[in-house]
Structures are given as structure tokens and as C-alpha cells.
C-alpha positions in Angstrom: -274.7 25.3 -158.3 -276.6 26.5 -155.7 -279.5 24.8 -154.5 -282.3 27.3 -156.1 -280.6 26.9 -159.1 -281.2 23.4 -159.2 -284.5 23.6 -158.1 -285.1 26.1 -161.3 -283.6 23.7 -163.6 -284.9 20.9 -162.7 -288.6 22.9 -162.7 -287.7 23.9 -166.3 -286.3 20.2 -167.3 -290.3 18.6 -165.9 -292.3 21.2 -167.9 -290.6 21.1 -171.1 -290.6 17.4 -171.0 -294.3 16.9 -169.6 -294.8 19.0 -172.9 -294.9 16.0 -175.3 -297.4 14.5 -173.5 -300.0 17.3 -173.1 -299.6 17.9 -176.8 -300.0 14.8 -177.5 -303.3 14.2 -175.3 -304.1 17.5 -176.7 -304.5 16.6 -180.4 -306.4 13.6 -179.4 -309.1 16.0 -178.2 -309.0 19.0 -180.4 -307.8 20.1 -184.3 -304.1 21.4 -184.4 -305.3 25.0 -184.9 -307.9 24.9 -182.2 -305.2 23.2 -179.8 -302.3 26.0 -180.6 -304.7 28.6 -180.2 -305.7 27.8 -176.4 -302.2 26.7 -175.6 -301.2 30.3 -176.7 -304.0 32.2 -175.2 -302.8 29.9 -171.6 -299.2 31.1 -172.5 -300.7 34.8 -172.7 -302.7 34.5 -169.6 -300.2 33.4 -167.5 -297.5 35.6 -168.8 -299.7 38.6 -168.0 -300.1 37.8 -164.2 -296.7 37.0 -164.3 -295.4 40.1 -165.7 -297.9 42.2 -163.0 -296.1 40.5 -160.2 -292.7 40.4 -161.3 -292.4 44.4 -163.1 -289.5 44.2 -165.0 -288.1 47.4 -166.4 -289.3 48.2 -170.2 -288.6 50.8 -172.8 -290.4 53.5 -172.3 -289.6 55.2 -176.0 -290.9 53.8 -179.2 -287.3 53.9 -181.3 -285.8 51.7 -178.4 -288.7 48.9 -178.4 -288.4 49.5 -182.2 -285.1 48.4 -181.9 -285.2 45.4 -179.9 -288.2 44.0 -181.6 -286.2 44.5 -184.6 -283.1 42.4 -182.9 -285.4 39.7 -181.7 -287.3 39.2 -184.6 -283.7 39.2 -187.3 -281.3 37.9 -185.0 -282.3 34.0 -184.9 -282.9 34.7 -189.0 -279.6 35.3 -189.0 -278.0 32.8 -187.0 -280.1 30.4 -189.3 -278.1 31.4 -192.3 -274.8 30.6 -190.9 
């Protein structure tokens, strides 16, 4: 692998493991709800700035989007029935 790949992957193995800790620092200081409610609205922020620098190419027709949402949302059902 090249060596931007491993920088990516070893980025990606840091913040999902740092992600026991903060949650669990996190429910120390605030209720479950409260807690998965900032972490998402965090999540939201920073996807948003992310998505105005990056611009990747999106449906621009409501059957397509229709569609995909409909894959994303049934496909992992599925796969759980297997």
C-alpha cells in the first residue's frame, strides 16, 4: 500500500478506537440521550463543512435519490436476514 493509504488507515484505526473512550467520558457527564444527541449534531456539523469542501456529485432527480435511499435504507435489512 502506498504511503497515503496507510496514513488513512491508520487515521481511521485512532478515531474509531479513541471512540470508546470519549463515550465513555461522555456518559460520565451527560444522560445517554443528551450525549447522542450532541455527538450527532458534531457528526452533522462537521459533515456539512466537509461536504462544502469536498462537492461530490449528487442526484439531481427525486426518483434517483428515491432509489438509493431506498437501497441504503433495505440493503443492510437484508443482509441481516441471511
Amino acid at each position: 500500500m502506498r504511503p497515503r493509504s496507510w496514513l488513512l488507515f491508520v487515521t481511521m484505526v485512532l478515531l474509531w478506537a479513541s471512540n470508546w473512550s470519549v463515550m465513555k467520558r461522555g456518559l460520565s457527564l451527560a444522560p445517554p440521550f443528551t450525549f447522542v444527541f450532541h455527538r450527532f449534531l458534531l457528526s452533522l456539523v462537521a459533515l456539512l463543512v466537509l461536504l462544502l469542501f469536498v462537492r461530490p456529485p449528487m442526484p439531481r432527480d427525486w426518483g434517483t435519490l428515491g432509489k438509493l435511499s431506498l437501497i441504503h435504507i433495505s440493503e443492510p435489512t437484508r443482509q441481516a436476514e441471511i
